[in-house]
C-alpha positions as CSV (number, residue, x, y, z in Angstrom):
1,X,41.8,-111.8,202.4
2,X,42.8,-112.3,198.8
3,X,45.8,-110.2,197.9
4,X,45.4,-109.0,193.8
5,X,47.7,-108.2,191.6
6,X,47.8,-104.6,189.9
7,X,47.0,-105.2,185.9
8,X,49.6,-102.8,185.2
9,X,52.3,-104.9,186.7
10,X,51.7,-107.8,185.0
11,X,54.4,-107.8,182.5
12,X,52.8,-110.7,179.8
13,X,50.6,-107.9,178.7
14,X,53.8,-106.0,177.1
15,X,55.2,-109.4,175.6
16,X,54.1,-108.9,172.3
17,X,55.9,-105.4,172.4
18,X,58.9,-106.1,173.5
19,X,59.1,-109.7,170.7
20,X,58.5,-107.0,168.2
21,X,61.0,-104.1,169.2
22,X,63.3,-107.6,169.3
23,X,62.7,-108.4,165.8
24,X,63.0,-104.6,164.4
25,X,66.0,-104.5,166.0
26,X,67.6,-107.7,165.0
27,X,66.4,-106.8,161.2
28,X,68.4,-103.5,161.4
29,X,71.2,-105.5,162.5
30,X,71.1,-107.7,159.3
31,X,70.3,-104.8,157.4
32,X,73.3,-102.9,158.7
33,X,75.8,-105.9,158.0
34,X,74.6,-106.0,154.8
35,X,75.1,-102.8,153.4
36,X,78.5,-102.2,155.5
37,X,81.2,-101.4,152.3
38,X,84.6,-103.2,152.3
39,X,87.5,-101.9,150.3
40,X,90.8,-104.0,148.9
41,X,94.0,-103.3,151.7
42,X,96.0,-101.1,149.0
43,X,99.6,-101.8,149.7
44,X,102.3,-98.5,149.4
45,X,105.2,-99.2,146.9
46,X,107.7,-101.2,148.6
47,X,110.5,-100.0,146.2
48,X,113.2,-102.1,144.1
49,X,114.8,-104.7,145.9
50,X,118.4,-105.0,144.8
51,X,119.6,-108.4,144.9
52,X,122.8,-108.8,143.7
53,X,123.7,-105.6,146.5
54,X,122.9,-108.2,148.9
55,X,124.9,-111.2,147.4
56,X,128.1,-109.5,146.2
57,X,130.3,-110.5,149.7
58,X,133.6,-109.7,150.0
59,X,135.3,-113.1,150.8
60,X,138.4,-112.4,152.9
61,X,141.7,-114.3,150.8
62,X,143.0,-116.7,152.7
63,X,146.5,-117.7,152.7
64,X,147.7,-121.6,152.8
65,X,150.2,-122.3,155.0
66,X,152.7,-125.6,153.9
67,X,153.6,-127.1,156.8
68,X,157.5,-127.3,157.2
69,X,159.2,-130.9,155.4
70,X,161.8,-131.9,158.0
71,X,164.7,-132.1,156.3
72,X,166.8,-135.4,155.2
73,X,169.6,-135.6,157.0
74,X,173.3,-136.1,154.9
75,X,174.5,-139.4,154.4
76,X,177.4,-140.5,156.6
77,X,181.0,-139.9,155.8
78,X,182.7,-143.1,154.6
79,X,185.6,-143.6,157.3
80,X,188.0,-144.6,154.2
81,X,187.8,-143.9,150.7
82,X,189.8,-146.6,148.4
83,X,190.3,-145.8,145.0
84,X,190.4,-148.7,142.5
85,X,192.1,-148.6,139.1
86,X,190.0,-149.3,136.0
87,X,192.0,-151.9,134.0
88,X,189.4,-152.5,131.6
89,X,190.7,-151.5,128.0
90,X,188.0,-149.1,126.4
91,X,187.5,-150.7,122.4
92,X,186.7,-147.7,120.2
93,X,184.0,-148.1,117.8
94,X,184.8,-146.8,114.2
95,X,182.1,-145.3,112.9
96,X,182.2,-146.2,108.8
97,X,181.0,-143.3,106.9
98,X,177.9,-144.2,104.3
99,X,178.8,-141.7,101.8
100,X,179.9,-142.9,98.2
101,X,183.3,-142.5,96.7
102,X,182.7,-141.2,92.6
103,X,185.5,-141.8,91.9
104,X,186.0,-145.8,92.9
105,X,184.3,-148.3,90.5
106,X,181.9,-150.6,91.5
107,X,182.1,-154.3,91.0
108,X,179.1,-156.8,90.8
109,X,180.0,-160.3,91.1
110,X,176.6,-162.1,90.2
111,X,173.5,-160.6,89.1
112,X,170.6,-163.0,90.3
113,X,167.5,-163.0,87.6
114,X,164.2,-162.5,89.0
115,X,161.6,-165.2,87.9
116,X,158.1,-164.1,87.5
117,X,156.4,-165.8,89.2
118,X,153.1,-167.3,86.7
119,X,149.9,-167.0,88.6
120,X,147.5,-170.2,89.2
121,X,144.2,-169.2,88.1
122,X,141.9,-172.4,89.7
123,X,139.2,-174.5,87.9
124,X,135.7,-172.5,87.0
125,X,132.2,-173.6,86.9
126,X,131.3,-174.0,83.2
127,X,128.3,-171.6,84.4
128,X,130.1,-168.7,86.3
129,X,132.8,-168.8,83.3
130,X,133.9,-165.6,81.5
131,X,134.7,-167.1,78.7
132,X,133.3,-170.7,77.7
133,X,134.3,-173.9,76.2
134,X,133.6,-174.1,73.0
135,X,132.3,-177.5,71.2
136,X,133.6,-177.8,67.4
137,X,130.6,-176.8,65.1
138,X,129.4,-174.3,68.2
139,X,129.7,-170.2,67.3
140,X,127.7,-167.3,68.6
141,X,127.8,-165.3,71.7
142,X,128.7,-166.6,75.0
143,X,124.9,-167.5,76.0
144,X,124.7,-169.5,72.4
145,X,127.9,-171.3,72.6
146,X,126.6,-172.5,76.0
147,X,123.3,-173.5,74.7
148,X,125.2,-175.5,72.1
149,X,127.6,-176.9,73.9
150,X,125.5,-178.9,76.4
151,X,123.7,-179.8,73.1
152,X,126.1,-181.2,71.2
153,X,127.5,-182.9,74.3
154,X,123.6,-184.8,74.5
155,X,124.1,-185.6,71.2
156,X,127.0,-187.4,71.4
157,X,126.0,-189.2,74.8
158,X,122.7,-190.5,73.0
159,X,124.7,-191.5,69.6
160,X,127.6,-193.8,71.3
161,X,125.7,-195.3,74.2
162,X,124.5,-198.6,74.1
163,X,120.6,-198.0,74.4
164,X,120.2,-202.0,74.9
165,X,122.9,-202.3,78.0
166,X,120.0,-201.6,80.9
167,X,118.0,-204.2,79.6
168,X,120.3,-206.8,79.5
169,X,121.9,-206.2,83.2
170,X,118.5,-207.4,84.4
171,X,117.6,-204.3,86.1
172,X,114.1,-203.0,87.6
173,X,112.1,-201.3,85.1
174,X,111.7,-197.6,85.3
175,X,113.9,-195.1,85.0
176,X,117.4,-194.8,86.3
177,X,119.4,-191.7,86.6
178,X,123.6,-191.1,85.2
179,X,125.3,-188.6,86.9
180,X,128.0,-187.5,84.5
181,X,130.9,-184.7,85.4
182,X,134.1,-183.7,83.7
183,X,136.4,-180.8,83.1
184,X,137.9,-179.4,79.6
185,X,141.5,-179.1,80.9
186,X,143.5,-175.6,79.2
187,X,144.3,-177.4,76.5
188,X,140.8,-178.8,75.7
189,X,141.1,-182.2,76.5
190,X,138.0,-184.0,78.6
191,X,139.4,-185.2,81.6
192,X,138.7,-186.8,85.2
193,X,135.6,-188.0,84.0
194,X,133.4,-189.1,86.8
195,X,130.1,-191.0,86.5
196,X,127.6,-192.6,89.1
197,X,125.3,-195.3,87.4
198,X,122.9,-197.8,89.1
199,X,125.7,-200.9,87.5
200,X,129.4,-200.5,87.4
201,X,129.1,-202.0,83.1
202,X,126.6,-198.9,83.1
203,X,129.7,-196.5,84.6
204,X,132.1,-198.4,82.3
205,X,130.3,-197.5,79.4
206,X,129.4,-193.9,80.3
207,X,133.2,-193.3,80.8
208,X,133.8,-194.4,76.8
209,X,131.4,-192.8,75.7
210,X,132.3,-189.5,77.1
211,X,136.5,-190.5,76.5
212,X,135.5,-190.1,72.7
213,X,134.0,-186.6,73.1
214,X,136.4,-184.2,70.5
215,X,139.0,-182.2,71.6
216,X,137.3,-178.2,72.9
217,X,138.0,-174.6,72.4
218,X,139.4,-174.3,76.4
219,X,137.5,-171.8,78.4
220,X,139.1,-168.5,79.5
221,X,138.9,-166.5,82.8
222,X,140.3,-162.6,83.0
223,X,141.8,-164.0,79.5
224,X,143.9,-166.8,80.2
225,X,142.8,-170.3,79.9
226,X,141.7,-172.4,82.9
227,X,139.8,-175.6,83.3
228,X,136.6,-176.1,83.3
229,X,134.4,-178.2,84.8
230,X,130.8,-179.7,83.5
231,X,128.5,-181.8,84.8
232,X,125.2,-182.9,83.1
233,X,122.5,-185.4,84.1
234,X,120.6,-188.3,82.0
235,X,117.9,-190.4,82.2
236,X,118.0,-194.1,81.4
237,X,114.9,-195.6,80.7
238,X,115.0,-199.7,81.8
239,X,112.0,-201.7,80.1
């Protein structure tokens, strides 16, 4: 005998009814989350907080207490006390007053006479000089009576030298270079002429030529006279 199940309690025939009422309700769901309303918490007025009520403490005063210094007990009592006689004579200083007496006269006994004492003024560079040399003929400003003077000086060096003394010493040709340097003392006299020649009858010569140069104007500095010192280079030409 075959036993058959009623159709009516066969529940896959209400599947379909029961997956939809499930998906009604689960779209309400989402539909009722979504449209829920939420509000901002809204906080009540906390009031004024005072903070310097808080901080102002009273801080109780507290008293230091120095600890008690023992105290130093008295030195001993000699057992005998000796007294010793001061024989030491006391000198009394005698204070002499500074004061002046009118009336007493006043005797010098030497008067000493102060020298002045002249001052050194040291020799200048004939470039750096206030006031220049000045070569007899030579006139003009400072600038001109330079000009002039190393002028005349070539003059005189080309005039008096012995123009045929290289060539007889045998030397190279070419040319040879004099170093000449001297200073117009204060009174205007050319002294400590120095020369450096390629021959010693060269240097010989160079210092009489230059021995003959005439007596200067002397140079000044700050207005008094000083010496002077020159120095001028030439070019000998040895055939």
């Amino acid at each position: 005998m075959e036993i058959k199940k009623s159709p009516k309690s066969n529940l896959e025939n209400f599947s379909k009814i029961f997956m939809q009422i499930g998906l009604v309700l689960a779209l309400f769901v989402t539909y009722a989350a979504i449209e829920q309303k939420t509000y901002d918490k809204v906080y009540g007025d906390l009031g004024t907080v005072n903070m310097n009520a808080e901080m102002e403490e009273e801080i109780p005063i507290t008293e230091r207490i120095e600890p008690e210094q023992p105290k130093t007990p008295p030195p001993p009592t000699p057992d005998k006390i000796e007294i010793v006689e001061d024989k030491k004579e006391i000198e009394e200083t005698v204070i002499e007053s500074t004061e002046t007496d009118e009336t007493k006269k006043v005797v010098v006994s030497e008067i000493v006479e102060v020298k002045e004492v002249e001052e050194v003024v040291e020799d200048v560079n004939f470039m750096i000089i206030e006031d220049v040399p000045t070569f007899p003929g030579c006139s003009g400003n400072n600038e001109e009576r330079k000009t002039c003077f190393s002028q005349m000086v070539q003059k005189h060096f080309l005039r008096k030298f012995n123009a045929d003394l290289p060539n007889e010493l045998g030397l190279s040709p070419g040319k040879k270079k004099v170093f000449i340097g001297f200073k117009i003392d204060k009174n205007g006299n050319i002294v400590d002429i120095q020369v450096k020649a390629p021959h010693p009858k060269i240097k010989d010569e160079v210092d009489k030529v230059m021995e003959q140069l005439p007596k200067m104007k002397p140079g000044k500095q700050r207005g008094k006279p000083v010496g002077v010192k020159y120095s001028i280079p030439f070019t000998l030409v040895v055939e």
